[in-house]
C-alpha positions as CSV (number, residue, x, y, z in Angstrom):
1,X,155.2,-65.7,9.4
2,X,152.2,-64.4,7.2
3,X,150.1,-66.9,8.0
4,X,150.3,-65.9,11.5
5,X,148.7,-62.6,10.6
6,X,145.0,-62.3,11.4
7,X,142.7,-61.0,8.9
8,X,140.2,-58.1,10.1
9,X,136.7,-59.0,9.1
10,X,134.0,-56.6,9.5
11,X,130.6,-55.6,8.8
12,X,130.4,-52.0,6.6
13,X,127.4,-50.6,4.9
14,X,126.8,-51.3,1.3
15,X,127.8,-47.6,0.4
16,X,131.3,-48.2,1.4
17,X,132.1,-50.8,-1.1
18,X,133.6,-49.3,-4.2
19,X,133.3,-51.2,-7.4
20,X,136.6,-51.6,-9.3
21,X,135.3,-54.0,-12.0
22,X,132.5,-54.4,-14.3
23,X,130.6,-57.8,-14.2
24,X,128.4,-60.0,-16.0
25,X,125.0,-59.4,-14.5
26,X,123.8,-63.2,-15.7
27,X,126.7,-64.1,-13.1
28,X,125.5,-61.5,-10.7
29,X,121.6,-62.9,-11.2
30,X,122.9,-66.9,-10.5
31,X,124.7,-65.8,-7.5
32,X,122.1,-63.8,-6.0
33,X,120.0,-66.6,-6.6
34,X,122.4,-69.2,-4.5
35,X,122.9,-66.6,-1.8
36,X,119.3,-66.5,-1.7
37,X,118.8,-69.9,-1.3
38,X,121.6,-70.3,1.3
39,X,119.8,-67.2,3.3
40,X,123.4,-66.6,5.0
41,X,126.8,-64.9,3.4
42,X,130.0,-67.0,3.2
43,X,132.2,-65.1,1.7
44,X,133.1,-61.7,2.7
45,X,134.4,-59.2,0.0
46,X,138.3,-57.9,0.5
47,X,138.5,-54.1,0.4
48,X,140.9,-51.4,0.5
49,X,139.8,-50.5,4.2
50,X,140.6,-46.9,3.5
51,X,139.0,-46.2,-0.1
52,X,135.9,-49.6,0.2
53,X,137.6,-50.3,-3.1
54,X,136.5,-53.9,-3.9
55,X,139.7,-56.4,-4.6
56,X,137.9,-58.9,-5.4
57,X,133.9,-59.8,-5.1
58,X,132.8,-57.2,-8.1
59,X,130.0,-59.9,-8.2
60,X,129.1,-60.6,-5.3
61,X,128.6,-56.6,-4.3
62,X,126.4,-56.7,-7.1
63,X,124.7,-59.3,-5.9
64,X,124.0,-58.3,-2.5
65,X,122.6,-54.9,-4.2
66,X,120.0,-57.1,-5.7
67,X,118.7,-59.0,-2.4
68,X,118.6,-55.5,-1.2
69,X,121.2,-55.8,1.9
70,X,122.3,-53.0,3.7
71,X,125.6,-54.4,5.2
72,X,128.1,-56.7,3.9
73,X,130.9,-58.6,5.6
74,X,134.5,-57.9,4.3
75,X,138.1,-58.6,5.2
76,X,139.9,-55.0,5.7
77,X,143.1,-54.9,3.6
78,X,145.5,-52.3,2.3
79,X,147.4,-52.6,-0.9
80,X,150.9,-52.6,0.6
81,X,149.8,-55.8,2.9
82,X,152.9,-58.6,1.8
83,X,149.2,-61.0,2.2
84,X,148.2,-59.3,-1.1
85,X,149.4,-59.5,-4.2
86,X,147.8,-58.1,-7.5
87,X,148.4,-59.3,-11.1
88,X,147.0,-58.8,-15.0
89,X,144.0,-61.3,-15.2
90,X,145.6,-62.1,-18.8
91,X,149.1,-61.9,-18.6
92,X,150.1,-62.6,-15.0
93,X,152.1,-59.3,-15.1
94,X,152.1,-57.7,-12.0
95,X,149.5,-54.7,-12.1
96,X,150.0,-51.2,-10.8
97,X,148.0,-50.2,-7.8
98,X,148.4,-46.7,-8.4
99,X,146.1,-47.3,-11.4
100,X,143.5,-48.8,-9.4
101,X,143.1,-46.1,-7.0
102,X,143.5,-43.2,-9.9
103,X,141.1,-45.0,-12.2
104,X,138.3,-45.9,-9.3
105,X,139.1,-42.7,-7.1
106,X,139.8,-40.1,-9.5
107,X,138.4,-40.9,-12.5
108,X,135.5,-42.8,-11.4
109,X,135.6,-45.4,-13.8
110,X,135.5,-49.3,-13.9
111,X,138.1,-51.8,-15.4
112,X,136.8,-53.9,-17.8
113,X,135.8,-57.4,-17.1
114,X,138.3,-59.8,-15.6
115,X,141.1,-57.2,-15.8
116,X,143.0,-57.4,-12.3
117,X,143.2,-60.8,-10.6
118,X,144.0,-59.9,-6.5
119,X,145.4,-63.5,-4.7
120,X,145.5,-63.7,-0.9
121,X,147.7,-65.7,1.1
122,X,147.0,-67.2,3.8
123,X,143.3,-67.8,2.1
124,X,141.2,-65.5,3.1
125,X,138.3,-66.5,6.1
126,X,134.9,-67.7,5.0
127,X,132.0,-66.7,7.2
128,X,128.6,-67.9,7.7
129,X,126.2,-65.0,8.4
130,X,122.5,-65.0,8.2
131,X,121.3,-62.5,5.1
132,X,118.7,-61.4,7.9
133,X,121.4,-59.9,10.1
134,X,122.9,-58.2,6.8
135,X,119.5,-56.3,6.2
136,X,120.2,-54.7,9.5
137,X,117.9,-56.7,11.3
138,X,114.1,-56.6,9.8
């Protein structure tokens, strides 16, 4: 039955994506390198759709920042969604969302590298959007 359930992609600026994770910016530099090279965007970033909070695609936000995009696609998601389910990157543990919104709305800080680990099922839709459309045109 879940897999019946269309996911909502959609184009939002940059500013609405909020970072829940920090990254390794040589990852961020060799992905923003590729994206480059590909000149369009294939994978668009799964948010909160109320908060921008970034479920997964810490990198890749990064990334875009870099090429200097103003929009970014992303799937629109909400935390109580049966399609998403969030665990500890190291133990497998399931991982409390309150936490998430506390420590990225409230306290305005970043989990550590490779702390949450957010799976999506059905898999989530690739795109294929031309980075020239995601720099609002010019």
């Amino acid at each position: 039955m879940l897999d019946k359930l269309p996911y909502c992609v959609a184009l939002k600026p940059v500013a609405f994506f909020l970072p829940s994770e920090e990254v390794d910016e040589r990852d961020v530099h060799r992905l923003a390198a590729v994206i480059r090279e590909a000149d369009s965007w294939t994978t668009p970033i799964p948010v909160e759709k109320e908060t921008g909070i970034i479920m997964d695609g810490n990198h890749r936000a990064r990334a875009a920042a870099l090429l200097g995009l103003r929009y970014l696609p992303c799937v629109l998601l909400d935390y109580q969604d049966p399609r998403v389910s969030v665990t500890h990157w190291q133990t497998g543990a399931p991982f409390c969302i309150n936490s998430i919104r506390r420590r990225i709305l409230q306290d305005k800080g970043l989990f550590p590298y490779k702390t949450t680990r957010h799976r999506f099922a059905p898999v989530l839709p690739a795109t294929e959007i031309q980075l020239s459309a995601l720099n609002g045109g010019s």
